[in-house]
C-alpha positions in Angstrom: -28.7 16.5 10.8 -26.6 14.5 9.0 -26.2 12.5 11.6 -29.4 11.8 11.6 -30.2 10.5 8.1 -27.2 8.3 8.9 -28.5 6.2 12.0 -32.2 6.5 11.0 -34.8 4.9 13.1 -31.6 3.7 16.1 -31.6 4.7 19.4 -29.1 6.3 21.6 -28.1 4.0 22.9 -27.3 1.4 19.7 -25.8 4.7 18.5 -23.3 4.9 20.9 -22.3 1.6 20.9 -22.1 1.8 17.2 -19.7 4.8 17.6 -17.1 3.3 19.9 -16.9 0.1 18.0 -16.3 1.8 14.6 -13.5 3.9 16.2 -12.1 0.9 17.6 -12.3 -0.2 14.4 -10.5 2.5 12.5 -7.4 2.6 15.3 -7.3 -0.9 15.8 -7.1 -1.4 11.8 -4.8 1.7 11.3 -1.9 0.8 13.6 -2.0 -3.0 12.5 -1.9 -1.8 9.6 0.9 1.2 10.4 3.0 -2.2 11.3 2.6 -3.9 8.0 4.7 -1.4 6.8 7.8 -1.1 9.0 8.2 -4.8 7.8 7.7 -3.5 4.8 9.5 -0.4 3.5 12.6 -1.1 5.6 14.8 -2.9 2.9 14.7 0.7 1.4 17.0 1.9 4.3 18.8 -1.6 4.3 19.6 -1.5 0.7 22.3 1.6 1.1 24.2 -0.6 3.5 23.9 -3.7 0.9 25.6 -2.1 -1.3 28.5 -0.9 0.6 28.7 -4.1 1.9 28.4 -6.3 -1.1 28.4 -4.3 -4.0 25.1 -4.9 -5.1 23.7 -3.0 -7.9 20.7 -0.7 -8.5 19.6 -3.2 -11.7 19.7 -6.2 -9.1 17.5 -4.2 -6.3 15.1 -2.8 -8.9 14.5 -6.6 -10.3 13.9 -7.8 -6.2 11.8 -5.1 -5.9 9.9 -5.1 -8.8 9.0 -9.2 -8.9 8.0 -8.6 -5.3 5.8 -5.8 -6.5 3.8 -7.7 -8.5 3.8 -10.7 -6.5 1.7 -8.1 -3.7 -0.5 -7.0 -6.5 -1.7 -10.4 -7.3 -1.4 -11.4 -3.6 -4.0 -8.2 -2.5 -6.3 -9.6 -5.5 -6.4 -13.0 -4.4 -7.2 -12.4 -1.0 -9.9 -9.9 -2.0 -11.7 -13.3 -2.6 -10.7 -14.7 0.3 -11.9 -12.1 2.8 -14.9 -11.5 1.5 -15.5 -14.9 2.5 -13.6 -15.6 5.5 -12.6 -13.7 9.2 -10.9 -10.4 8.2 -9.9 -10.0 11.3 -8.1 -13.3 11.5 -6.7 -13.4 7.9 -5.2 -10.1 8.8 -3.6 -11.2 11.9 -2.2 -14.3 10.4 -0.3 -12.3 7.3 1.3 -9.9 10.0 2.8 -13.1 11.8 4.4 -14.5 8.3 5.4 -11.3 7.4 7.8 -11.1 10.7 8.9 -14.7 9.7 10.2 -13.6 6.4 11.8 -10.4 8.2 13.6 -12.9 10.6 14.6 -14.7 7.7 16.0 -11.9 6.1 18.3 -10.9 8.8 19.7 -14.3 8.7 20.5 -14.1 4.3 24.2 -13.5 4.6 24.0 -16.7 7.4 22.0 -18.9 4.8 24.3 -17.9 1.8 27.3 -18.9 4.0 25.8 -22.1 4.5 24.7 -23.1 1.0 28.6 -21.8 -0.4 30.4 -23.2 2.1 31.6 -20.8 4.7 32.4 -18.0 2.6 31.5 -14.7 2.5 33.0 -12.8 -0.8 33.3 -13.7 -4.1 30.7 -13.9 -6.8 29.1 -16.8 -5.9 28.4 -15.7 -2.9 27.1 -12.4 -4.1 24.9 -14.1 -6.3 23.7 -16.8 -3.7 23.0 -13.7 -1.8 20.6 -11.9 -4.1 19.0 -15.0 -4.5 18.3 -15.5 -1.0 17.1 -11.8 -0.6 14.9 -12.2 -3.8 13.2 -15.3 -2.1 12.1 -13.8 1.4 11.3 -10.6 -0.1 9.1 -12.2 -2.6 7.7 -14.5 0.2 7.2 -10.9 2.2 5.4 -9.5 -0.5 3.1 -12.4 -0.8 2.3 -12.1 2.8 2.2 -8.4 2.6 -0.8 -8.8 0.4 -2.9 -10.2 3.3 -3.0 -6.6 5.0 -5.1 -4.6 3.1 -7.9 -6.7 1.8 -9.4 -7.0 5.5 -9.1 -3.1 5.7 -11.2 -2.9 2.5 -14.2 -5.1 3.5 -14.1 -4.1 7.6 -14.2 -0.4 7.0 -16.8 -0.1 4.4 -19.0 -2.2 6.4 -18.3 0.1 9.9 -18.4 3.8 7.8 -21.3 5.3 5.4 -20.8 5.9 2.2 -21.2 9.6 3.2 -18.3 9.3 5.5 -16.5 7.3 3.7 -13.7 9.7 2.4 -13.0 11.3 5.2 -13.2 8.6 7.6 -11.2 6.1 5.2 -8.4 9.1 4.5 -7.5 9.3 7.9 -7.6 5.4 8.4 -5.1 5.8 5.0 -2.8 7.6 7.2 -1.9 4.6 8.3 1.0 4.1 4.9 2.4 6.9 5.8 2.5 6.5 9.7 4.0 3.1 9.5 6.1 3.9 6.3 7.7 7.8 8.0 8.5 6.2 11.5 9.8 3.2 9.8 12.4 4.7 7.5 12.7 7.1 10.9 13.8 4.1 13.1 15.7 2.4 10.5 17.5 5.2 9.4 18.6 5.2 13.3 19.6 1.8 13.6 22.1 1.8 10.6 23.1 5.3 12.0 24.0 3.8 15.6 24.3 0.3 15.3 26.3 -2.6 14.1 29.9 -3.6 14.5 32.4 -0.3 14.2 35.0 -1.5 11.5 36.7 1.9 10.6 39.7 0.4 11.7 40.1 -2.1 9.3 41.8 -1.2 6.1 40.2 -4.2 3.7 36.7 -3.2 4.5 37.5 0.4 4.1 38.5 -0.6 0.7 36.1 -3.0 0.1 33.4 -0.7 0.7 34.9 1.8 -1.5 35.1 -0.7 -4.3 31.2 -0.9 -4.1 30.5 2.4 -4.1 32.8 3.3 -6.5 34.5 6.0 -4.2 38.0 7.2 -3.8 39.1 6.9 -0.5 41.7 9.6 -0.9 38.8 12.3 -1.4 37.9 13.9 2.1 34.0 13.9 1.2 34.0 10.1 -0.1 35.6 8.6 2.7 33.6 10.9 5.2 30.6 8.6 3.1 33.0 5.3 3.5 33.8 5.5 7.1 30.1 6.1 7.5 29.5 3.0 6.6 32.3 1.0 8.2 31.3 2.3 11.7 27.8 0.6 11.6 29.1 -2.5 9.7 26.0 -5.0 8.9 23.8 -2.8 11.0 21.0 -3.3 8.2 20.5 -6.5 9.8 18.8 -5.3 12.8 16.6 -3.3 10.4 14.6 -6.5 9.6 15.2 -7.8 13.4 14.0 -5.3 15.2 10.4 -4.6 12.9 10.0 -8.6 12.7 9.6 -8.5 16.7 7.3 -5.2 16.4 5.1 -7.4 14.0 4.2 -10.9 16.2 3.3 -7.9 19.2 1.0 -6.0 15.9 -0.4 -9.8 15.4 -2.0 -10.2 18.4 -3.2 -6.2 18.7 -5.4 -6.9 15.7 -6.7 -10.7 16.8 -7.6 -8.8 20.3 -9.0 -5.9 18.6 -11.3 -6.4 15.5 -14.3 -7.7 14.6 -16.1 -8.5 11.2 -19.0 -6.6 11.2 -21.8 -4.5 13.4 -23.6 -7.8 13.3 -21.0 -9.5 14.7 -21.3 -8.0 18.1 -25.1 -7.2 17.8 -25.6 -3.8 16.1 -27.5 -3.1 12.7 -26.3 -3.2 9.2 -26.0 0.5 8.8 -29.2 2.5 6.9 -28.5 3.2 3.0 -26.0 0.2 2.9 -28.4 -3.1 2.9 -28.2 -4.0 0.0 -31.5 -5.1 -1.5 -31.6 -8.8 -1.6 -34.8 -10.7 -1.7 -35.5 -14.4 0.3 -36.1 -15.0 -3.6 -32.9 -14.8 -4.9 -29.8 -17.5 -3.8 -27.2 -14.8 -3.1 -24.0 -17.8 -3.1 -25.1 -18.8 -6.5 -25.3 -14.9 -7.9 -22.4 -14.1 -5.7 -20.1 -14.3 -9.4 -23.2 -12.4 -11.2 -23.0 -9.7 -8.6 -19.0 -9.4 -9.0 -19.6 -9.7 -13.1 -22.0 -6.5 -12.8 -20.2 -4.4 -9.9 -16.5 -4.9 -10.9 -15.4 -7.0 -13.9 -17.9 -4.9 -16.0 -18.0 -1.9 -14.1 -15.7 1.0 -16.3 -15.5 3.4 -13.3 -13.4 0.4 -12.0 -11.1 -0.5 -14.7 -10.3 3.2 -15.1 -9.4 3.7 -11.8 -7.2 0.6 -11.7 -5.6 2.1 -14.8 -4.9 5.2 -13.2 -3.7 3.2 -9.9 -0.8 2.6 -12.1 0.3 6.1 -12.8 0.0 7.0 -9.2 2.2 3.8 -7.7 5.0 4.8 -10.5 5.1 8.4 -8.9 4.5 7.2 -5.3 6.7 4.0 -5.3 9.1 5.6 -7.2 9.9 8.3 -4.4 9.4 5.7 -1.6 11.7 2.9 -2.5 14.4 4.9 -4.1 14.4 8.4 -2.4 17.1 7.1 0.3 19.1 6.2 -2.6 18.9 8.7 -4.5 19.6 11.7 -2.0 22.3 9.4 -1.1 24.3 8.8 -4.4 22.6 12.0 -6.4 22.3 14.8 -3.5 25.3 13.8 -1.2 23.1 13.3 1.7 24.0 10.7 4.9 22.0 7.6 5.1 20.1 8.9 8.5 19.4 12.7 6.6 17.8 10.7 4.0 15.8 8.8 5.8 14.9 12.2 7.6 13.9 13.3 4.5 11.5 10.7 2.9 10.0 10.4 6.7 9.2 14.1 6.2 7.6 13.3 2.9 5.8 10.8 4.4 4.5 13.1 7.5 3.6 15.7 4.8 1.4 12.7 3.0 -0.7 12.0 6.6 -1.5 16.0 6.5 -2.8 15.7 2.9 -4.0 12.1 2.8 -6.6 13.4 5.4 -7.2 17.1 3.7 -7.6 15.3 0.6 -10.5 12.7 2.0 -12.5 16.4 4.0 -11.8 18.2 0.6 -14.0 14.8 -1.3 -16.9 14.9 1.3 -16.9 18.4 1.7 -15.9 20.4 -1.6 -16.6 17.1 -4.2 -19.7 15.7 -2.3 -18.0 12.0 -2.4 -16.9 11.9 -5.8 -13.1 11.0 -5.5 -11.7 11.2 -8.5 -12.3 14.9 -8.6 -10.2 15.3 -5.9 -7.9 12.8 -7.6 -7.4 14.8 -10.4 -6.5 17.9 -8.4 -3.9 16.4 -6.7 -2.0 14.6 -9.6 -1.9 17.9 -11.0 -0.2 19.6 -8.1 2.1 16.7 -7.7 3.7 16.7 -10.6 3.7 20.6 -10.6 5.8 19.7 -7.2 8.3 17.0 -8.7 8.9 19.7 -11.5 9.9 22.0 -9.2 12.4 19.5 -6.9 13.9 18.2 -10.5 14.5 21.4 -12.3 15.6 23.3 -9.4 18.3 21.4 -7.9 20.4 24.3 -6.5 17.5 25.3 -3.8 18.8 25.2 -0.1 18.6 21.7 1.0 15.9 23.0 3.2 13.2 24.1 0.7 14.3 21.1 -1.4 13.2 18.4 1.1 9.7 20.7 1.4 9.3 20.4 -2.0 9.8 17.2 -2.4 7.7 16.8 1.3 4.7 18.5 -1.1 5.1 16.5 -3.5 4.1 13.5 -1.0 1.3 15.8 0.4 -0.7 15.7 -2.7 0.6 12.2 -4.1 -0.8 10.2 -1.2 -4.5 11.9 -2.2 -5.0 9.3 -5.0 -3.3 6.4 -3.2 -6.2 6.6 -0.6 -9.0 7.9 -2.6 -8.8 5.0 -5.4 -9.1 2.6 -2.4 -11.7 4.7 -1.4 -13.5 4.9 -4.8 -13.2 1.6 -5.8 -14.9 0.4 -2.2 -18.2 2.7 -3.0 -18.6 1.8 -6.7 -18.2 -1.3 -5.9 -20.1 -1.8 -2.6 -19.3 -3.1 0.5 -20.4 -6.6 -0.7 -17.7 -6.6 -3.4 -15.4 -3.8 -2.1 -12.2 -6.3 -1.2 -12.5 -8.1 -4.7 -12.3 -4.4 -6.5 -9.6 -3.0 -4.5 -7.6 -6.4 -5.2 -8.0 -5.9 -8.6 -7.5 -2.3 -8.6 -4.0 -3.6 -6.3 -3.0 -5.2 -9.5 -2.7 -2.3 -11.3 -1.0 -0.4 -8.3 1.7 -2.7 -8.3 1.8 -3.2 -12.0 3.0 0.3 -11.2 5.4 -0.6 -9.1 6.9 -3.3 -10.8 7.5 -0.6 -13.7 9.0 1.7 -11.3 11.4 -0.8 -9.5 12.3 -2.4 -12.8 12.5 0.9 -14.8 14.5 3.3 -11.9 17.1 0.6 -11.3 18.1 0.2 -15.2 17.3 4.2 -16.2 19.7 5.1 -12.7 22.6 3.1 -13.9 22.6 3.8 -17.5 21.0 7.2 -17.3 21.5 8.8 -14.2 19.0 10.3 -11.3 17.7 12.9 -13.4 16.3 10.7 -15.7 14.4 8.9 -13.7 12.5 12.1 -12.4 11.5 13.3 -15.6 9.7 10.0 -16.2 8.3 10.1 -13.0 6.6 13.6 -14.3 5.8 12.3 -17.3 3.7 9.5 -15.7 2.3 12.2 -13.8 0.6 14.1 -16.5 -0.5 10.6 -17.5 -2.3 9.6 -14.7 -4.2 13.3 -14.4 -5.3 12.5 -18.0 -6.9 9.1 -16.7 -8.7 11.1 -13.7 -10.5 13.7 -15.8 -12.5 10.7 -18.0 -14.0 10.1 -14.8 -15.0 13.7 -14.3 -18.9 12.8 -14.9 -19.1 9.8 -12.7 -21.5 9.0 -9.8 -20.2 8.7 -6.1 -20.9 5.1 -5.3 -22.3 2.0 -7.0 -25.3 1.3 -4.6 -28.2 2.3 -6.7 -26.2 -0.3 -10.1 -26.3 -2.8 -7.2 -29.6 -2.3 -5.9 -30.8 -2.1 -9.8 -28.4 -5.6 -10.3 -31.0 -7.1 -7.0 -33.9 -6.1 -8.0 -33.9 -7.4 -11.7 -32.7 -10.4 -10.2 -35.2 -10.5 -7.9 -37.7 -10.0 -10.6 -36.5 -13.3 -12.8 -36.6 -15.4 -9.8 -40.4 -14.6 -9.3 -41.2 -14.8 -12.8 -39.7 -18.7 -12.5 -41.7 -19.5 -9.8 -44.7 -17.8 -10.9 -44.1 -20.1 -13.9 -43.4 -23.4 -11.9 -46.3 -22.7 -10.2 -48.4 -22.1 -13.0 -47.2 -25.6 -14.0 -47.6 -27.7 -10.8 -51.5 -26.0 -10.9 -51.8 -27.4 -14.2 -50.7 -30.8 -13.1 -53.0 -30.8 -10.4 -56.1 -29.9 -12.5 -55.4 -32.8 -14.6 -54.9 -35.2 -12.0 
């Protein structure tokens, strides 16, 4: 029955067609997008073996990390203004390619800093050189990482209902924690098997004991050293290998997409034509529109608000779980990247219950759902900080079910901010409401790096709950709010629709007058 109501007045055949092209769609989008992120959220495996390698510090990652996170935000927000004007498909394509360029680049850091000091490759210049050269093409990264999800926002809403929508645009969401869990996965193998074995050499042992501040006279510290010395600059081939993945992901989503059901010959779908009028010069109200659906709109700005809240607790975990099982819970580099992968398999299994439970148990309204699972995150995180002595076991679940309810609002905001805002402005509000994420994220980069090394691990996690309780605060001053914003834009239409006649009921009233005189 629903069904029906949804392709009103098509036939079986359009129908079908319909069908197949919006799964293509969905699977074509999800595993380009799956691919943004392995050359993406690898420097978070890489960065263990930086340090040993260099001795770089948590401060100087956290303030990389951070600038790049809001370089993203701003990136996602600007090219919400350019997709919803240009190819998505293409736009999307083209960021994937650069992306692998700055990946390449990466690799090649310790190479460049060699070059611009002279041939060496210790000392504090060099060092410093180094972090400079990272900062650079993981800024330049993040600006091209922005291009990725921008396309999603305006191609999905225009292939799924509004009805749909949550569930259909949760499993699409899958696609962070796909690309992000096999990412840390492979990476986690490559600086596990790879790289030049240098266990034999008795100034690198040292050296890397130096960084880590380890005595290589304790069995358990240089167990961690030699660790390290085996699979000496292994992190390279973490950006290497995912660059080569990303110019194949290019060409998958060039092949693959397309813009729109009109693009290949379908209907717009029923209940989403917006109601313009041959009266009405949609270009030149194209900034009224946006004025009405999103820079006015306070469903929006409270769900970028809350956007922040959920990045601190989900970028928080992301970028510095390796490190922090690492250096807080004694764990190997490849266990730890075991572990956030399971948090991030966890998050596919409750990205997807958490888009069913919207449609089904919420009837569309996500920040219901929203609010449920901030709550039951941060119930989760208290659990993982306060309990530290559980078996390692039931730690990594917990902190797995902490990632299974956290990864609810990460989709659903997208989600929400797409149906208030309509499919005709849906990439300019998620940009905006990308802003905000990575505002979070800039917080959490900046603020874990300096509260780790003055503070300790603990610290950090007790912040992280705090934000929590903040952000559930945020999601129940939304409790009361519609589902979607199609009846404020069809309301925005047809006032607009009604001015424009009124002017040339008026200019025609005038050019009567004109003629009776004549």
């Amino acid at each position: 029955m629903a069904k029906e109501n949804i392709f009103e007045g098509w036939d079986k055949a359009t129908i079908k067609k319909f069908n197949n092209w919006q799964l293509r769609t969905i699977l074509v989008s999800m595993v380009g997008y799956a691919i943004y992120y392995f050359v993406r959220k690898n420097f978070s495996i890489a960065m263990p073996g930086l340090t040993a390698q260099y001795g770089i510090s948590n401060t100087s990652f956290g303030i990389v990390i951070g600038i790049g996170s809001l370089v993203y935000g701003f990136s996602r927000f600007i090219n919400g203004f350019v997709v919803d004007r240009f190819s998505a498909r293409v736009i999307m394509a083209i960021g994937l390619l650069l992306c692998a360029a700055s990946n390449l680049a990466f690799g090649f850091g310790v190479n460049i800093s060699q070059w611009i000091t002279g041939g060496e490759n210790v000392g504090i210049d060099f060092i410093n050189i180094l972090i400079m050269v990272m900062a650079v093409t993981i800024i330049l990264n993040q600006l091209f990482q922005g291009v990725g999800y921008p396309p999603c926002a305006r191609l999905l809403p225009s292939w799924i209902h509004p009805s749909q929508l949550a569930t259909k645009m949760s499993i699409w969401n899958t696609s962070h924690s796909i690309g992000a869990s096999l990412a840390v996965v492979v990476c986690g193998y490559i600086m596990g098997t790879m790289g030049t074995d240098m266990s034999s050499d008795h100034s690198i042992i040292l050296r890397i004991a130096e960084n880590l501040n380890l005595d290589p006279n304790n069995s358990e510290h240089l167990k961690t050293i030699m660790g390290y010395a085996r699979h000496w600059d292994a992190w390279k081939w973490c950006f290497w290998i995912p660059a080569g993945i990303a110019v194949c992901g290019a060409l998958w989503l060039y092949l693959g997409l397309r813009d729109d059901p009109r693009s290949v010959g379908l209907p717009e779908l029923p209940g989403t034509k917006l109601a313009k009028s041959d009266d009405v010069d949609t270009k030149k109200n194209q900034s009224a529109f946006l004025k009405v659906m999103v820079w006015t709109n306070r469903w929006i700005w409270t769900l970028c608000i809350a956007n922040i809240f959920v990045y601190v607790m989900r970028m928080g975990i992301l970028d510095w779980g390796p490190k922090f099982l690492t250096e807080s819970r004694g764990m190997s580099i490849e266990d730890a990247a075991w572990s956030v992968g399971v948090f991030e398999i966890f998050a596919i299994v409750g990205t997807i219950g958490a888009g069913w439970a919207t449609d089904h148990l919420f009837k569309g309204k996500a920040h219901r759902m929203c609010l449920v699972c901030m709550v039951c995150a941060v119930l989760f995180m208290g659990i993982f900080i306060f309990c530290p002595s559980l078996p390692v076991v039931v730690s990594i679940c917990v902190l797995a079910m902490a990632g299974f309810f956290i990864y609810g609002p990460q989709a659903l905001i997208g989600i929400a901010s797409a149906n208030h805002a309509t499919k005709q402005a849906s990439a300019t509000a998620n940009g905006l409401a990308g802003i905000f994420g990575y505002v979070g994220s800039f917080l959490s980069a900046i603020g874990i790096g300096i509260v780790a090394d003055k503070w300790g691990w603990e610290m950090v996690f007790y912040l992280i709950i705090g934000v929590g309780v903040l952000g559930a605060i945020t999601f129940l001053t939304m409790w009361f709010a519609p589902r979607d914003g199609y009846e404020r834009s069809n309301k925005f239409y047809a006032e607009l629709t009604g001015v424009a006649k009124e002017v040339n009921k008026i200019e025609g009233d005038t050019t009567n007058e004109g003629d009776t005189d004549l």
